[in-house]
Residue, then its C-alpha position, 0 to 999 in steps of 0.5 A: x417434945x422433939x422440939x424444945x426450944x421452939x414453939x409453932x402455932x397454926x390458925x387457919x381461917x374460913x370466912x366468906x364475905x363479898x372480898x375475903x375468902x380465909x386466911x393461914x397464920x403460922x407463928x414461930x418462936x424460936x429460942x435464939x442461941x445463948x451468946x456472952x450475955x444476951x438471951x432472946x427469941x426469934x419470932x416469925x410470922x407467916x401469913x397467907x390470905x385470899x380474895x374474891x378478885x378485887x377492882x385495882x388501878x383507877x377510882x375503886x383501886x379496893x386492892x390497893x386499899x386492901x393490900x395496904x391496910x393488911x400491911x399496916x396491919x401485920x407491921x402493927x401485930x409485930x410491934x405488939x409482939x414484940x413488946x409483948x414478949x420483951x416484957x416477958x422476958x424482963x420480967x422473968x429475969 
């Protein structure tokens, strides 16, 4: 309520596997200032994760792989953001 323009959501996730440990999202939409004629949000994504020590450098660089594919990853989820909310907003309009 203090807040209207903005909307925050927090996922925190607890896994346990041979590398992954858990993870912390945290999303933020916030209204963007009305101008002349355009409107929109500004959308902010934080994610922080941890790993079990990974094997990096030579033949089993898994860090490397891992780093690189939760990159591409978190690129991918933009996007799709993106476009998602795009079309909300031009459909609401």
């Amino acid at each position: 309520p203090e807040t209207p323009g903005a909307t925050v959501i927090a996922v925190k996730q607890l896994y346990a596997s041979h590398y992954f440990e858990g993870g912390f999202d945290l999303t933020a939409v916030v209204d963007r200032p009305p101008s002349a004629d355009t409107a929109g949000v500004y959308l902010m994504m934080l994610r922080r994760l941890r790993f079990d020590n990974l094997p990096s450098g030579g033949v089993m660089n898994i860090r490397g792989r891992v780093v690189g594919k939760f990159r591409d990853q978190m690129r991918a989820d933009l996007e799709r953001q993106k476009s998602v909310t795009e079309r909300a907003f031009h459909s609401s309009h």
